[in-house]
N, C-alpha and C positions, 0 to 999 in steps of 0.2 A: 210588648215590652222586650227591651235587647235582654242577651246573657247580662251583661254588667248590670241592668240593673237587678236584679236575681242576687248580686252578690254583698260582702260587707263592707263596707271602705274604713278599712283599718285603721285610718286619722280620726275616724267618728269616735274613737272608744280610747279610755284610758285606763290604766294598769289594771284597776278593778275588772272594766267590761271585756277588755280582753283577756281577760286568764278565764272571765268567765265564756266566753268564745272559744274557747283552744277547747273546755272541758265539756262545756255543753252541745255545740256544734261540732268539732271537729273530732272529739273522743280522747283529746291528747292531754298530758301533762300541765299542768298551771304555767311552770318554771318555761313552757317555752312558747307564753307571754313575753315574757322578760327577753329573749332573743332578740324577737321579732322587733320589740322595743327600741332594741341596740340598731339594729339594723337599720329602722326606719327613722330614725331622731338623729342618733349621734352619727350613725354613715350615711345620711341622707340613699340609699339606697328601697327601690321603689318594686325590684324584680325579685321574685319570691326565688328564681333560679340560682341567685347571687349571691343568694342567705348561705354560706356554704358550709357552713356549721348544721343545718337542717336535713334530715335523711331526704332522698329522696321521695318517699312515700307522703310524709308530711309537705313537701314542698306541692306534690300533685295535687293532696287535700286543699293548699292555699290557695292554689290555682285556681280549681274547682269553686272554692267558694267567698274567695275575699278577692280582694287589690287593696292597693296601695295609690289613690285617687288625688292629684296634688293639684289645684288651681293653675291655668294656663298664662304663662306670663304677657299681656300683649304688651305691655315696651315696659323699660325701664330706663327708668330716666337719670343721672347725679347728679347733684347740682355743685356749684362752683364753690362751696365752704364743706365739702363731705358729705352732706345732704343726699338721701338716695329715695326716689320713690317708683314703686311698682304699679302698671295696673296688672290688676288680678280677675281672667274671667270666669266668674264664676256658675255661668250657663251659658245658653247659646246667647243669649240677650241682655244679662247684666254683667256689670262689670262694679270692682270694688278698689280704692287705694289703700294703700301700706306707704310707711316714711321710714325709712331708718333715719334717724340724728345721731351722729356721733359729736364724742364731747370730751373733756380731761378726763381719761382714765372710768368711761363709761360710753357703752352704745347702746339708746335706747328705741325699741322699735314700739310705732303707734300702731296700732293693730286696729280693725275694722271690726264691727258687729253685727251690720243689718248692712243691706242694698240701700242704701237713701236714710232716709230718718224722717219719723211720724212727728215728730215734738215741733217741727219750725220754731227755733229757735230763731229771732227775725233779725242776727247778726253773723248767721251761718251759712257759708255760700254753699256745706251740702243741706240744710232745709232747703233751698230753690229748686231741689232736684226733685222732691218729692220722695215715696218710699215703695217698696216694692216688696219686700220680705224679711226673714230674719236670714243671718248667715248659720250651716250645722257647722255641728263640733267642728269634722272635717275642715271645712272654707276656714273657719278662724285657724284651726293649729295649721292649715296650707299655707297659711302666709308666713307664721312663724320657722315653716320648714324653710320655703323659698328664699328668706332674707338670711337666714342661719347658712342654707346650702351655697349663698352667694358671700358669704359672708367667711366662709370655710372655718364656722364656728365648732368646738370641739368640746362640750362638758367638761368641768371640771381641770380644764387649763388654761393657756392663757387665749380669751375671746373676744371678739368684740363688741357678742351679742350678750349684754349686762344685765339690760331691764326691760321690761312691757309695759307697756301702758295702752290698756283697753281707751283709747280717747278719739279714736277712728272715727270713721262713718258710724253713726248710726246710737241709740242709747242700751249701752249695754246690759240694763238691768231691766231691759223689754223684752230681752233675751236670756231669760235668766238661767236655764237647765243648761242649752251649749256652751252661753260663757263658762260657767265655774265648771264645766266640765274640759272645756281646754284651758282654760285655767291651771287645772291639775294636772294636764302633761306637763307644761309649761313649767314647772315648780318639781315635779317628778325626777328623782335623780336620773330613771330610764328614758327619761323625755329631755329637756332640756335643762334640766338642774337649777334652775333661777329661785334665790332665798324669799321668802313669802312677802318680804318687803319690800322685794324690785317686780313686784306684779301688782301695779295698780290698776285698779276699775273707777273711769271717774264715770259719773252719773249727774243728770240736771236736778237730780229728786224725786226718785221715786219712792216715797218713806217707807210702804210696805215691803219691799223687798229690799232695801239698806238695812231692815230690820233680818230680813232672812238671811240676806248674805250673811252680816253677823253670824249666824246659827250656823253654816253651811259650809262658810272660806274661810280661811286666815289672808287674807291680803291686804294691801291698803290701799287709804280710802280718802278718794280725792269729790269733790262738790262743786257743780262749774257756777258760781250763787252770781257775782257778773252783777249785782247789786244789792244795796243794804237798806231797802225797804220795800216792802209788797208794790207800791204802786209803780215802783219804778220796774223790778223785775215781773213783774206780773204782764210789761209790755216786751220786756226780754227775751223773758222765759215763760214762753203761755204758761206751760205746766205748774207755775208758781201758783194760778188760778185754783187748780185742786191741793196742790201740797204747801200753804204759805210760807214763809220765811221762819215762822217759830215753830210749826211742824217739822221741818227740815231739822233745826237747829236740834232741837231735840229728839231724834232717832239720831244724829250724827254723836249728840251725848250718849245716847244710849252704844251705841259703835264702837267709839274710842271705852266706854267703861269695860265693855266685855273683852276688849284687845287689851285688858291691863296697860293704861300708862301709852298706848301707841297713839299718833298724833293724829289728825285729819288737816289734809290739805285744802285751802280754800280757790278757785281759780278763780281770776277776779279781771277781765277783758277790757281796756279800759275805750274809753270811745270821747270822744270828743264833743264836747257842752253836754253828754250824756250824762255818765257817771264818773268825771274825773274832776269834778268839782272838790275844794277842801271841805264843805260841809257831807259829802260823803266820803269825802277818807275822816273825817269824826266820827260820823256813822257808824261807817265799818268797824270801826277799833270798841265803839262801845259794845257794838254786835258779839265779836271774835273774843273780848273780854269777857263777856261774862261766859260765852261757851271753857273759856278756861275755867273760869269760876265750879261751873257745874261738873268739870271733869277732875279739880280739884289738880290740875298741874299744869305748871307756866308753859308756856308753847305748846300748849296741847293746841290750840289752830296756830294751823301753817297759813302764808300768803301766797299764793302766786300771781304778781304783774304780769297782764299780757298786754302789751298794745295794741291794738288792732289790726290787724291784717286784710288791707281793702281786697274786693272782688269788684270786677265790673257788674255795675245794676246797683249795688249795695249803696243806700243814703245815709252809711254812718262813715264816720272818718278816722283817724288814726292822729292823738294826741300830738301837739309838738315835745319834744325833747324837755322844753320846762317846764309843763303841767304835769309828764308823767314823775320828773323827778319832784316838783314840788307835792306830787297826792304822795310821792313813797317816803319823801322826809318825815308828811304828818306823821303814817305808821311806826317811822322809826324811832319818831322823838316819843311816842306812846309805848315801844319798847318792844315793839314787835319786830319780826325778822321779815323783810317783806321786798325779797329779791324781785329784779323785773326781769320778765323773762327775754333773751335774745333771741330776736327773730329768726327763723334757719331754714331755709330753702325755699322762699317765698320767690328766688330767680325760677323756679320751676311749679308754681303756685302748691306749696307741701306745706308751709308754717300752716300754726293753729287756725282753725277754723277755714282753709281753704280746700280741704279735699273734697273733690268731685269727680264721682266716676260715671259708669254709664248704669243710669238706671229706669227701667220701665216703670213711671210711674202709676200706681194706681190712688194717688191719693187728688188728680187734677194740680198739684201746686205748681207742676212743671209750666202747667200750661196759666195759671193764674201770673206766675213769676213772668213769662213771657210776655203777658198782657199788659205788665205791669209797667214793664222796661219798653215798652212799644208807645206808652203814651209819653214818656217823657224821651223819648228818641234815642235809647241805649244798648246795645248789642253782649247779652248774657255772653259771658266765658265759657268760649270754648263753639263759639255759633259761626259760621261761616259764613258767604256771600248769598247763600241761598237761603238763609236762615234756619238750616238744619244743625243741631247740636252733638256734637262730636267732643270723646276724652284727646286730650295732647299733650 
């Protein structure tokens, strides 16, 4: 085992676990947590020698027994509307993406949470890749640093790093201890200062743990539900299979009741002769209706239109222009708010549901995915002349 690994990586731990590191480990004061904090968030600064507020004695201590461990950037890519995406390596052999989106008077970074993702969602081009692990604390707030330290973001004045949204690789409530624990840097006035309402965690439905977070975060809470009845999402979203559509709907009541009054987002994908028929936009709105009902206030569900965003392989398709606006009129004439969302950086395959990084899978889907595109003559994203698969 090398010295580093022997040591702490200081993006693993937030305000709590490092004040309790400085006092338990290192013998020193609580208060200079809160330094180190400054130092490593708001100055992106990563060298314990640089801290120059820290005695020398303490800085040897840090030496000795932490870093400051940030994900390696292998390219970053912009795209031509603002659109910025990183890969992030996050060992010798996986690798994860990050997006910034900028927007009027907000920049929002999608943030990763697992190498790959277990759930195959069968409209997600990172289900194809299989999954590999969770991502620690560290790996998720690494990318917030990265996009922040490129971003030459600065707490509490004017930034362009506004919001998170846990919507990355991977399902974040599989991961439940590192997320809500970078979460709280993230939201942490010593970390990056973000209001509990510009840190959203969307999840496919995990209900026992939408019930924990509950108890555990204050964020918001977004549902990627992508249809409005079991038999459809049940081909969706396998995991519909254990958590149905009225289980979901109620833990998301139960959510929004304990957030007093806060809303839940619904993401809603749309796909072509899938679920963009008008008898599912009725559906939906009777759905989303009575969730208002039971939370006892009007927009308590939010909408969000996605059109679909193709990957090579994939046998769904992407709405023309007058199906998606004719499903968003139903919702509107029913009185909902049910913006569609703009596609944004899919010139560099970043829009929804397109991130794919490099991942070791252990779950075979890689190689199922591959099988699958083999029989109808299709060359997976990102696969070269040799039929070796590589991030770009």
């Amino acid at each position: 085992m090398t010295e580093a690994a022997h040591k702490q990586n200081l993006l693993d731990l937030d305000r709590e676990g490092l004040e309790r590191f400085f006092a338990d480990t290192l013998g020193e004061k609580r208060y200079r947590a809160h330094q180190v904090m400054k130092w490593i968030h708001h100055r992106h600064v990563t060298a314990f020698d640089d801290m120059t507020d820290l005695g020398k004695a303490l800085r040897a201590k840090l030496e000795a027994h932490a870093e400051v461990r940030v994900p390696t950037v292998q390219f970053d890519k912009p795209s031509e509307d603002g659109t910025h995406k990183w890969l992030l390596g996050m060992d010798g052999r996986n690798a994860i993406e990050t997006v910034y989106i900028p927007d009027k008077g907000r920049g929002t970074l999608c943030v990763s949470s697992q190498v790959g993702c277990a759930l195959n969602c069968t409209f997600c081009s990172t289900a194809t890749q299989g999954f590999n692990r969770n991502l620690s604390t560290a790996e998720i707030v690494g990318q917030v640093w990265t996009a922040a330290r490129h971003l030459g973001n600065v707490p509490h004045k004017q930034r362009k790093l506004t919001n998170v949204v846990m919507m990355g690789m991977g399902e974040p409530l599989a991961n439940f201890d590192n997320v809500v624990r970078a979460m709280s840097v993230m939201r942490d006035d010593l970390g990056y200062g973000l209001a509990n309402k510009r840190v959203t965690l969307s999840t496919a439905g995990m209900v026992p743990m939408i019930d924990r977070l509950a108890q555990e975060s204050d964020v918001s809470l977004a549902v990627s539900l992508h249809a409005p009845n079991d038999a459809l999402r049940d081909q969706l979203v396998p995991l519909n299979r254990k958590y149905p559509i009225a289980e979901l709907m109620d833990a998301c009541v139960r959510y929004a009741l304990r957030k007093k009054g806060e809303s839940v987002t619904f993401e809603y994908t749309l796909m072509k002769d899938v679920n963009d028929q008008p008898a599912h936009a009725r559906e939906l709105v009777r759905l989303l209706r009575a969730f208002d009902r039971a939370v006892q206030m009007k927009d308590a569900a939010k909408i969000n239109l996605i059109p679909f965003n193709p990957f090579p392989g994939t046998r769904y398709e992407r709405p023309d222009d007058a199906a998606i606006r004719a499903f968003q009129k139903l919702l509107n004439e029913a009185g909902m708010i049910a913006p569609v969302r703009r596609t944004r950086g899919d010139d560099i395959d970043a829009a929804c549901g397109q991130l794919k990084g490099q991942v070791v899978d252990r779950t075979r889907r890689q190689a199922e995915f591959q099988k699958t595109l083999a029989t109808r003559g299709v060359r997976a994203a990102g696969e070269d002349d040799t039929g070796a698969a590589h991030a770009a």
